[in-house]
N, C-alpha and C positions, 0 to 999 in steps of 0.2 A: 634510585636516585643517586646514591654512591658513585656507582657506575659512569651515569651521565657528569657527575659535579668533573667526576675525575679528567671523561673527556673535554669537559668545558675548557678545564685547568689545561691541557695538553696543546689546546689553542688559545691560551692566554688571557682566558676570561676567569676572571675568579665566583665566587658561587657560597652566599651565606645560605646554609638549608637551616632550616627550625621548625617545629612539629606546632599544630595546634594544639591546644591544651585539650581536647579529649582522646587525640592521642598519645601523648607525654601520660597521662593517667590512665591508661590502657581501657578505654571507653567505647561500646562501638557504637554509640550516637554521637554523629555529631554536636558540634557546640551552635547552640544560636547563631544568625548572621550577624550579627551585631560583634559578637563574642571575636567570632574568624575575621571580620575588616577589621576588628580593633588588632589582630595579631601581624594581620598583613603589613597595616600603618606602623606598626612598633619594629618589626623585622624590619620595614625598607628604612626607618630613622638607625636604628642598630648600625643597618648597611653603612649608611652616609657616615657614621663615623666612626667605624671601622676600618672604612678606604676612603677619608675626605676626597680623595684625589684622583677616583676613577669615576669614567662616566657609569651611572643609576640606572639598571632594566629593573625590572620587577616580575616575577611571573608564578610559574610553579608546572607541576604537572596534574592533571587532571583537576578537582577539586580545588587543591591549589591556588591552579591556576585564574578559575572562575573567579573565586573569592578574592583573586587581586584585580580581578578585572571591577569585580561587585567595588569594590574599597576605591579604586581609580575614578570610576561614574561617580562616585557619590560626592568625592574631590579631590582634585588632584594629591599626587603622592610629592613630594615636596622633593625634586628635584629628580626625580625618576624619568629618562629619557626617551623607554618605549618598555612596552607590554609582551613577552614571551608567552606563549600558553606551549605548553606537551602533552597533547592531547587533551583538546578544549574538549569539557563532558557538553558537548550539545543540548543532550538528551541520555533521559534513560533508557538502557538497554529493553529492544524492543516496544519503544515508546517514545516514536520519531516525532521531532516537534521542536519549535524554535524558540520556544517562550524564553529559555535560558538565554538567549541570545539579544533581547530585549534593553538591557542596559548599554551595550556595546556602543550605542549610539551617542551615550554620553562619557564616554572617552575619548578625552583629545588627544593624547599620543597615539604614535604608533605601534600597531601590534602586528605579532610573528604568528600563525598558526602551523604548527607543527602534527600533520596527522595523517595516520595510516587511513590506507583505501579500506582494510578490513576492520573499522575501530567502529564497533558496537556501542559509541555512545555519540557517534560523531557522522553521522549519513554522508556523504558528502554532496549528494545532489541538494542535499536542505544547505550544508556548511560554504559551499561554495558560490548562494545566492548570498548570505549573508556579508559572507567578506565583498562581496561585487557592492552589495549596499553602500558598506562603509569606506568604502573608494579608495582613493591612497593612504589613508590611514593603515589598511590592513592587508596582510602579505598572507597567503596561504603556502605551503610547502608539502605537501603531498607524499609520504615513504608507499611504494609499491608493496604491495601484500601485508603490511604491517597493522598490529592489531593496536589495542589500546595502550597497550605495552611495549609496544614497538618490537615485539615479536615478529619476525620474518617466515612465510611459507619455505621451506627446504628448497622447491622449486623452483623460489626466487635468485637464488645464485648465490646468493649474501647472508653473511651472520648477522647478529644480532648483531653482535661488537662494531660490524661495517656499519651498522648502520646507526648505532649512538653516537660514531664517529661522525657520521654525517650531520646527526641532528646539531652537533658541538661546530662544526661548520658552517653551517646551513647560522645558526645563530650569531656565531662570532660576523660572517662576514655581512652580516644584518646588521646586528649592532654598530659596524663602523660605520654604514651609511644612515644612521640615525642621529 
């Protein structure tokens, strides 16, 4: 995430990151849903006034990302202009299935889906009915060979670096038509 904050910053979007509290305490269960939309909603308030003055995305990567989507359906984020996901966890690895995707529906912004053809949590023959579902709301963006982690196959031409560079593209020029 480092990485990506840095190329967000190189195209001119700035980038509050903040951990859940069972990772800040070095925990490997997760915290309650309750627990993660109440961090997401405290992070995107943080946001807002820290930069009164720029437009609001909200997102994250993987987990992250769900759990702002989960916090957005439940009610709007108070000023947040559209939804980023980096790699929306669909599903669990090897346990294809769209149930995760269930909320989506009650998200009235718009949202970015950021994800690799090889991402093991993210099928894309299941991910790319659901974004057709939620119609112009939702943008899909597809990295060739890239994994969960936006890890690139050698054979694809492109580093890894080319390709956070992209996702930081691929976002910033999203967010200005939001």
């Amino acid at each position: 995430m480092e990485k990506l904050a840095d190329e967000l910053a190189g195209v001119n979007v700035a980038t509050l990151r903040y951990q859940f509290p069972y990772m800040e305490e070095r925990r490997r269960v997760p915290d309650p849903p309750a627990v993660l939309t109440a961090t997401v909603v405290a992070a995107v308030r943080a946001a807002a006034q820290v930069a009164p003055g720029l437009p609001l995305l909200a997102g994250g990567k993987s987990m992250g990302g769900r759990m702002t989507s989960q916090a957005a359906a439940q009610h709007p984020l108070e000023g947040v202009r559209g939804l980023v996901f980096f790699g929306f966890p669909l599903h669990p690895p090897k346990q294809p299935g769209t149930k995760r995707a269930d909320h989506l529906a009650k998200v009235t912004v718009p949202m970015l889906f950021l994800q690799g053809t090889r991402d093991a949590l993210a099928d894309l023959a299941l991910l790319r009915p659901v974004c057709a579902k939620l119609g112009s709301r939702a943008t899909l963006h597809v990295i060739e060979t890239a994994d969960h982690a936006f890890h690139v196959l050698k054979s694809s031409g492109r580093t890894d670096e080319q390709v956070l560079r992209e996702l930081a593209e691929t976002a910033a020029s999203w967010a200005e038509a939001v």
